[in-house]
ChimeraX commands (.cxc) that place a marker at each C-alpha (Angstrom):
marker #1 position -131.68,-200.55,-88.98 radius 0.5
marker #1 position -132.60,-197.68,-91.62 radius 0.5
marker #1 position -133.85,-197.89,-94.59 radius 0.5
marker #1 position -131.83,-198.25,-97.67 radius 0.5
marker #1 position -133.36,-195.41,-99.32 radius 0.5
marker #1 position -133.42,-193.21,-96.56 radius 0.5
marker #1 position -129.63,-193.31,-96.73 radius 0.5
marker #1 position -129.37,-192.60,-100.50 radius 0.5
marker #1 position -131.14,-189.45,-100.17 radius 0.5
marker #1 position -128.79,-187.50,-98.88 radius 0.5
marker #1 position -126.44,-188.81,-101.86 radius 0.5
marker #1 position -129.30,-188.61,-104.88 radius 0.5
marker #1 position -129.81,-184.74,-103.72 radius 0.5
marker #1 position -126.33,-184.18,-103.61 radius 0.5
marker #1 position -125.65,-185.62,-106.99 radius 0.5
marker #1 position -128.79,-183.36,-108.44 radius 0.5
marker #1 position -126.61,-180.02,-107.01 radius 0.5
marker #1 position -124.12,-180.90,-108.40 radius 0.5
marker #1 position -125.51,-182.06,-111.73 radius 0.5
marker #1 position -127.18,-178.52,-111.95 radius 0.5
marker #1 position -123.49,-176.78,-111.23 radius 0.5
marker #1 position -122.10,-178.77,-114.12 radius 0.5
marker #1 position -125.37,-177.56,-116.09 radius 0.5
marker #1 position -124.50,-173.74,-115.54 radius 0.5
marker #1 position -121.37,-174.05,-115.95 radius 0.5
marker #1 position -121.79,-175.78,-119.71 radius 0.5
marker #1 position -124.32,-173.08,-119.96 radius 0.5
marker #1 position -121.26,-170.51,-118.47 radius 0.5
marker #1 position -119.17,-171.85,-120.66 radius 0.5
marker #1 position -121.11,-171.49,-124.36 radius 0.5
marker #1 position -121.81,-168.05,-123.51 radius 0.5
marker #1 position -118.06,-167.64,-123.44 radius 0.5
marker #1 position -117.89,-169.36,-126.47 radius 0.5
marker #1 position -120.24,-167.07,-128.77 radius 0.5
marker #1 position -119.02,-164.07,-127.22 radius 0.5
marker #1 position -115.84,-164.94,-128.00 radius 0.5
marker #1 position -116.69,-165.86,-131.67 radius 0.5
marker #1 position -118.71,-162.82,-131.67 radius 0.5
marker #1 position -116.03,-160.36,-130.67 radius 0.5
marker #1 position -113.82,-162.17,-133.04 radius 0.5
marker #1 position -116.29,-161.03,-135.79 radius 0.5
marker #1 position -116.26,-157.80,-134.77 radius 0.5
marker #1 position -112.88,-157.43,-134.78 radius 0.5
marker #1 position -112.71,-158.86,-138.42 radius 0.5
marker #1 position -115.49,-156.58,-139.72 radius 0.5
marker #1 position -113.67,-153.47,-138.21 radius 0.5
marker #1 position -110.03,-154.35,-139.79 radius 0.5
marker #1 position -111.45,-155.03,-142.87 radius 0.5
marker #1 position -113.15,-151.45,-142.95 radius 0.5
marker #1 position -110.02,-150.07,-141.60 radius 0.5
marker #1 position -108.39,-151.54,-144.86 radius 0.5
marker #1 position -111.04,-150.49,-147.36 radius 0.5
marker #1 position -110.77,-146.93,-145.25 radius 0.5
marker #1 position -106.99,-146.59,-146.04 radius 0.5
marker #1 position -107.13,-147.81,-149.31 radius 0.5
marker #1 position -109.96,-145.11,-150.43 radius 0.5
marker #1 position -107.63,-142.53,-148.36 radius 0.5
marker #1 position -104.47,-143.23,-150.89 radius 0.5
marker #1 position -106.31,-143.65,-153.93 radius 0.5
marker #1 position -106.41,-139.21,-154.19 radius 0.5
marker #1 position -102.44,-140.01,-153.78 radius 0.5
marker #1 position -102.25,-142.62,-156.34 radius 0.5
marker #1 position -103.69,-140.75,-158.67 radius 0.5
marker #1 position -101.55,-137.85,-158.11 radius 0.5
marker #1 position -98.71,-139.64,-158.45 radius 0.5
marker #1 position -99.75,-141.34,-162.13 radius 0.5
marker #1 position -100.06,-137.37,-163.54 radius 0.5
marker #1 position -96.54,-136.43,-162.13 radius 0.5
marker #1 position -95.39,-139.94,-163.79 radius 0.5
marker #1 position -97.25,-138.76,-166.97 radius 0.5
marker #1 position -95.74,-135.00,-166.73 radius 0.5
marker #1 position -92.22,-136.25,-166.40 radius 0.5
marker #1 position -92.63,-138.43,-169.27 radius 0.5
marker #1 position -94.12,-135.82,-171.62 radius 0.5
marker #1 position -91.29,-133.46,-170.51 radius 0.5
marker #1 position -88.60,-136.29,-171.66 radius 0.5
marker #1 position -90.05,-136.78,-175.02 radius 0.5
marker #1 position -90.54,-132.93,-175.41 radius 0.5
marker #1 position -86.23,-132.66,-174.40 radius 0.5
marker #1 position -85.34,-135.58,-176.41 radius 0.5
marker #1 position -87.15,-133.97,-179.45 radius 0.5
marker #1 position -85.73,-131.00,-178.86 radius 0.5
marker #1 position -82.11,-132.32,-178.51 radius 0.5
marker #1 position -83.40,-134.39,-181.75 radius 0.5
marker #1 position -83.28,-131.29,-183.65 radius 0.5
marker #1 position -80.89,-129.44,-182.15 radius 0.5
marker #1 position -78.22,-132.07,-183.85 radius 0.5
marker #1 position -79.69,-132.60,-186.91 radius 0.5
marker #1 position -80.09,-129.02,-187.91 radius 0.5
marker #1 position -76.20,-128.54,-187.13 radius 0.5
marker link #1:1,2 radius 0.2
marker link #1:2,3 radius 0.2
marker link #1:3,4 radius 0.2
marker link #1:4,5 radius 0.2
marker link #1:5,6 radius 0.2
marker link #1:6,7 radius 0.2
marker link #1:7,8 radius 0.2
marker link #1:8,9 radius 0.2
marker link #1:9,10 radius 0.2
marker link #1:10,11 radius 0.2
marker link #1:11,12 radius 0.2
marker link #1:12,13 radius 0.2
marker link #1:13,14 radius 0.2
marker link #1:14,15 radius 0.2
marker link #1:15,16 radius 0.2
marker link #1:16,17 radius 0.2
marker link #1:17,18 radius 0.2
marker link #1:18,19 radius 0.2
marker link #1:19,20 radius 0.2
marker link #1:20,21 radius 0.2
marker link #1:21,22 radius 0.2
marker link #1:22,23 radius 0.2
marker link #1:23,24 radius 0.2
marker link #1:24,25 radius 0.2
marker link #1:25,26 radius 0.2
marker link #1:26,27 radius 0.2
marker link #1:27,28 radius 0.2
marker link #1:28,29 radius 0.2
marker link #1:29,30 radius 0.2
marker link #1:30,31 radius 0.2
marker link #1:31,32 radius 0.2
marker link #1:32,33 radius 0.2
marker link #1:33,34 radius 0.2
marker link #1:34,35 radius 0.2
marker link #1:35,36 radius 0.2
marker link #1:36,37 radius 0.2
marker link #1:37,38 radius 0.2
marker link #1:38,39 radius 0.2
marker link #1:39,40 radius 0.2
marker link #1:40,41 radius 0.2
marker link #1:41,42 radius 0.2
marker link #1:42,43 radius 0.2
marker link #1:43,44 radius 0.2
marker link #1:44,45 radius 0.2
marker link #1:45,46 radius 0.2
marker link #1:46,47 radius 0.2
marker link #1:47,48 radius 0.2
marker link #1:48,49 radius 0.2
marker link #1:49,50 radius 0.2
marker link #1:50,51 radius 0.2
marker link #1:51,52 radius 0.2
marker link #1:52,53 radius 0.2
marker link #1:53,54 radius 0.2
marker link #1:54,55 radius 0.2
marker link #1:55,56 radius 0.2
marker link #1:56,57 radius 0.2
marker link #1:57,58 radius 0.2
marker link #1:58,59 radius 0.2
marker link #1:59,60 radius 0.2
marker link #1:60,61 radius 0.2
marker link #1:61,62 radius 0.2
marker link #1:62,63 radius 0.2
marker link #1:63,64 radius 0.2
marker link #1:64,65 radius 0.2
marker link #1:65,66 radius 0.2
marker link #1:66,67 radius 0.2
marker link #1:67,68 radius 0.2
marker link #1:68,69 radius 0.2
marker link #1:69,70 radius 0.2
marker link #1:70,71 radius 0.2
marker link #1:71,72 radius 0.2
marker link #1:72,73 radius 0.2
marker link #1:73,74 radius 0.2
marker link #1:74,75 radius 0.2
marker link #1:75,76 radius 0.2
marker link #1:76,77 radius 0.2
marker link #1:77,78 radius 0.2
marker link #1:78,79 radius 0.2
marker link #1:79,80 radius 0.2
marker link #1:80,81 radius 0.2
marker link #1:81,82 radius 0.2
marker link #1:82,83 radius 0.2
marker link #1:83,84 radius 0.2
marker link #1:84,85 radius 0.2
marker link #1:85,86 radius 0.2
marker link #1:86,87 radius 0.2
marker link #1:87,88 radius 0.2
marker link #1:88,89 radius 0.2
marker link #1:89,90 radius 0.2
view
């Protein structure tokens, strides 16, 4: 007959592989993991500088915009003055 352990060696190295698969692939499977976390951050760092990027790119527009809004009124109080006197001098 053999010996009891000689027929468990086969299994015990077996076993070993395949404990050192399931190792690499944990291993495998965090590097996954941060890279995906990482290229999530990445992705959040570059929309939010996309955002800041556009709203420094409209603020020239903005600003435009509150003169022509400041023009137009001046011009209505100027023509209701006008119209003002216009009707009271007749």
């Amino acid at each position: 007959m053999s010996d009891p352990e000689t027929q468990n060696q086969p299994l015990l190295a077996a076993t070993n592989q395949q404990a050192a698969f399931n190792a690499q692939g944990g291993r495998s499977s965090r590097a996954y993991k941060v890279a995906g976390i990482t290229l999530l951050a990445c992705v959040l760092i570059v929309g939010q500088a996309m955002i800041a990027y556009f709203l420094l790119s409209q603020r020239g527009e903005i600003t435009s915009l509150k003169e022509q809004s400041n023009n137009l009124q001046s011009q209505m109080t100027k023509g209701r003055s006008g119209e003002e006197a216009k009707y009271s001098t007749d």
